[in-house]
C-alpha positions in Angstrom: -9.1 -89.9 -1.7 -12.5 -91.6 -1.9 -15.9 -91.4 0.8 -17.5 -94.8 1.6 -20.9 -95.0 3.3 -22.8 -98.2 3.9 -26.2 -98.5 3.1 -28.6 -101.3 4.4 -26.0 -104.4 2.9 -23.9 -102.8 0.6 -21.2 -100.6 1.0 -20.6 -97.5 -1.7 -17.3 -95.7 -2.8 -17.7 -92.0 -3.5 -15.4 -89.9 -5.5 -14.9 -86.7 -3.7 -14.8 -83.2 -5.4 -12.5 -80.6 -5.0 -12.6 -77.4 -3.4 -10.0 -74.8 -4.3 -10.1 -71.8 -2.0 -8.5 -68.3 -3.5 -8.2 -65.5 -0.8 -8.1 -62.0 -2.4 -7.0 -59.1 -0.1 -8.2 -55.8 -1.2 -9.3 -52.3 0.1 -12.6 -51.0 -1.4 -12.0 -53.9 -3.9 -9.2 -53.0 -5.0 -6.0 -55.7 -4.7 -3.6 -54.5 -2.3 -0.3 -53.5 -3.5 2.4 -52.9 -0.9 4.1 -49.7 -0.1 3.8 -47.8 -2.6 -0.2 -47.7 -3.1 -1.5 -45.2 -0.4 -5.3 -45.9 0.8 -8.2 -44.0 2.9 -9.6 -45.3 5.8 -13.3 -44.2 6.9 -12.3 -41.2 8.7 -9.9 -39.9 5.9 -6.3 -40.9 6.9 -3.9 -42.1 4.6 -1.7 -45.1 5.2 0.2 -47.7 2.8 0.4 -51.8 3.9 3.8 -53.3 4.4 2.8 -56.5 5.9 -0.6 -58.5 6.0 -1.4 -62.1 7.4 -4.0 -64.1 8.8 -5.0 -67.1 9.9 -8.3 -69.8 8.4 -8.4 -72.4 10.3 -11.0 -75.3 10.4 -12.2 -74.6 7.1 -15.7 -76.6 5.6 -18.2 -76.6 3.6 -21.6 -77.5 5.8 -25.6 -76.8 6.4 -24.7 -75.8 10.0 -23.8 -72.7 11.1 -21.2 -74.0 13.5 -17.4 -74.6 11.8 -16.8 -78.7 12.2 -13.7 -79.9 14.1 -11.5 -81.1 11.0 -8.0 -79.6 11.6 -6.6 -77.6 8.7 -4.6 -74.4 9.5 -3.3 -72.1 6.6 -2.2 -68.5 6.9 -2.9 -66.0 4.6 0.0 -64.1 3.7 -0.3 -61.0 1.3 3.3 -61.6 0.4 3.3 -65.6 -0.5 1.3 -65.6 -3.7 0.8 -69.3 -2.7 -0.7 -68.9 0.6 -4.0 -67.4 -0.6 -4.7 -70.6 -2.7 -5.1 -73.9 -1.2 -7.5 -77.0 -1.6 -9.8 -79.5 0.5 -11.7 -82.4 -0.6 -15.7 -82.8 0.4 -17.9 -85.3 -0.3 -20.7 -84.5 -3.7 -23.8 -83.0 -2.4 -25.3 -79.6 -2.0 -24.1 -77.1 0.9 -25.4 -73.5 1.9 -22.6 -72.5 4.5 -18.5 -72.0 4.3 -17.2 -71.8 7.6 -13.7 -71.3 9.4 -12.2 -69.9 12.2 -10.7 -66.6 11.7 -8.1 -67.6 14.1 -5.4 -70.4 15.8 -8.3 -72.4 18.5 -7.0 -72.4 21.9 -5.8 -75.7 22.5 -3.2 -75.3 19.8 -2.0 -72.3 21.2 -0.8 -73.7 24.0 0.6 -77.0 22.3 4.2 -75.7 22.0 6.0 -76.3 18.5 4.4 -76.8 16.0 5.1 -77.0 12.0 4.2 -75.6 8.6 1.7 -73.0 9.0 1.9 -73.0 12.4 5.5 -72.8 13.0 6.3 -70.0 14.8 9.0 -68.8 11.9 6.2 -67.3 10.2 6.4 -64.6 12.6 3.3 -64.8 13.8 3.5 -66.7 17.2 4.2 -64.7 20.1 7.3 -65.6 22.4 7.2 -63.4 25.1 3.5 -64.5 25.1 2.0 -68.2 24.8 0.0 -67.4 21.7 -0.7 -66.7 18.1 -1.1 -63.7 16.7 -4.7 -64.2 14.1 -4.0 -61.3 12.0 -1.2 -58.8 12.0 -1.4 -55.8 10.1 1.6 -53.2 9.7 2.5 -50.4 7.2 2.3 -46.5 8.2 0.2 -43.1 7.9 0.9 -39.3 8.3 -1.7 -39.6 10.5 0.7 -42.0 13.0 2.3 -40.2 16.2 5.0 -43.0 16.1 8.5 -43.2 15.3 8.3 -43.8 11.1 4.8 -43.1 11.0 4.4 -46.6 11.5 1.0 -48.7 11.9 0.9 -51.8 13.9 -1.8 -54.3 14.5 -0.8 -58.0 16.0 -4.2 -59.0 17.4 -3.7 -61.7 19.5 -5.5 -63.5 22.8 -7.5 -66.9 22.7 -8.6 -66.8 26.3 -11.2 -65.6 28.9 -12.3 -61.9 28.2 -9.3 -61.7 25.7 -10.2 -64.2 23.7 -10.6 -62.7 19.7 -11.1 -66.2 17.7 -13.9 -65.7 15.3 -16.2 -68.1 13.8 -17.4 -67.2 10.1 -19.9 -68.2 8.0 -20.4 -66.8 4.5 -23.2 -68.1 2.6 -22.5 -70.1 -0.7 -26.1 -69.1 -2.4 -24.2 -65.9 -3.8 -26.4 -67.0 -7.1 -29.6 -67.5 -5.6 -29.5 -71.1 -6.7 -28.2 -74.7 -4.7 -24.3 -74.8 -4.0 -23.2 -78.4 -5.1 -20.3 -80.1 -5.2 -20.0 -82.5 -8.2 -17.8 -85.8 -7.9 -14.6 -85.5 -9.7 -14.9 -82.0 -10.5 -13.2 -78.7 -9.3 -15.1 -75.4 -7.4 -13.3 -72.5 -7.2 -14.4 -70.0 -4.2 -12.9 -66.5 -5.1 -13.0 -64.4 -1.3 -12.4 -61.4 -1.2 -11.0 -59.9 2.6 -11.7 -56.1 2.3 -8.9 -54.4 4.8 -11.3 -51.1 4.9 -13.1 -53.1 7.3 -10.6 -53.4 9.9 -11.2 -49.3 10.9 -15.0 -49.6 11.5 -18.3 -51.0 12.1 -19.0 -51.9 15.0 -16.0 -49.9 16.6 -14.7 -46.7 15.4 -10.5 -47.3 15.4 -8.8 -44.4 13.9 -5.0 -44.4 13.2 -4.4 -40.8 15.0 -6.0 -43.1 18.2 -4.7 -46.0 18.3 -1.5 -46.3 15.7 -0.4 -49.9 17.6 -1.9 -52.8 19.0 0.8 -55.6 19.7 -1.0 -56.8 23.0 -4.1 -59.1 24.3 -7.0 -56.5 25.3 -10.2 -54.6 25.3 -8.3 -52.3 21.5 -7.4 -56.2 20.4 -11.0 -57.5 20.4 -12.6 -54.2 19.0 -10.3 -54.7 15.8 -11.2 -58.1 15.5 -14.7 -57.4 15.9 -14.4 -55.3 13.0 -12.1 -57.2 10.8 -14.3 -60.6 11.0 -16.5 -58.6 8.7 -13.7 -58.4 6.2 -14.6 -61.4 4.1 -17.4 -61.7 1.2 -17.5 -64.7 -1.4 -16.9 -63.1 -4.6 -17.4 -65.8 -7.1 -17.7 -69.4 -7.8 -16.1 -71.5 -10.7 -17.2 -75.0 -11.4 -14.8 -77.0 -13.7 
């Protein structure tokens, strides 16, 4: 893949660099292992993590705060080592802002089948309910009044006063120096998505509550105000 740009007469091929993304889901820091591991939430209740996905959508590297409109849809799955890495190309330069949609846009949501991360066998496209789920969370907690103990989130809703897409932007000055991208080399962006975030700040969701959320609503869009301050840029590798 190569960028052209024409300047006055002449036009000029630009070798691109590459962006490798790694998603790194933790609590407190610390990588989740499911089941077995046992975690605290903010108001002291103990649960484990069965299942955790999510989707980044419209992922690029800009000096705007506002996500461009290139499609690229992955989903983050805790389970599918090779989910949480993937790669785009951007032309060389410097950049200050990394910015996606913590989410599936609207329009494609209502575009019927779809394919790869999008296809609904992922589990994460409601049937009963034209939509995606963005993030589902599930595991279980003493602290849980339902059958199993179990914890459910599937926060869903792209529309109107249910609508729980989020646009991020994380900056990429974690150094306090230019973020560049060089032609023809590699930059690695470790981010790390801390899960403690999903209980709190700016909504207090505790699991003796609320144990389940599995539909669009006013509990949907308070989780999702609080998970979209889940992700931090850990590190970045030039190579």
């Amino acid at each position: 893949m190569l960028f052209t740009f024409t300047g006055y007469s002449h036009t000029y091929i630009i070798e691109p660099g590459n962006v490798k993304f790694i998603f790194i889901n933790t609590v407190k820091g610390i990588p989740i292992v499911f089941n077995d591991s046992l975690y605290n939430n903010p108001f002291g209740e103990r649960y484990s993590i069965k299942n955790l996905k999510y989707y980044i959508s419209h992922i690029s590297l800009s000096n705007l705060t506002k996500p461009n409109e290139k499609e690229n849809y992955q989903l983050i799955d805790e389970a599918n080592e090779s989910s949480k890495t993937f790669s785009i190309y951007c032309r060389p330069g410097t950049y200050t802002n990394l910015n996606f949609i913590l989410g599936v846009d609207s329009l494609h949501n209502v575009s019927g089948a779809q394919t790869n991360a999008l296809d609904p066998m992922n589990g994460m496209f409601w049937t009963w309910n034209s939509g995606y789920i963005m993030a589902k969370f599930e595991g279980a907690s003493i602290a849980s009044s339902q059958v199993n103990n179990r914890v459910e989130y599937h926060i869903g809703g792209f529309s109107g006063v249910n609508n729980v897409l989020k646009n991020i932007s994380l900056p990429l000055n974690i150094s306090h120096s230019p973020f560049t991208i060089q032609a023809g080399k590699t930059t690695t962006i470790f981010i790390e998505a801390d899960i403690d975030k999903w209980w709190q700040h700016p909504n207090d969701i505790t699991i003796a509550t609320s144990p389940v959320c599995t539909t669009p609503g006013e509990l949907a869009k308070k989780i999702a105000d609080n998970y979209s301050k889940m992700f931090a840029i850990k590190n970045i590798v030039i190579h």
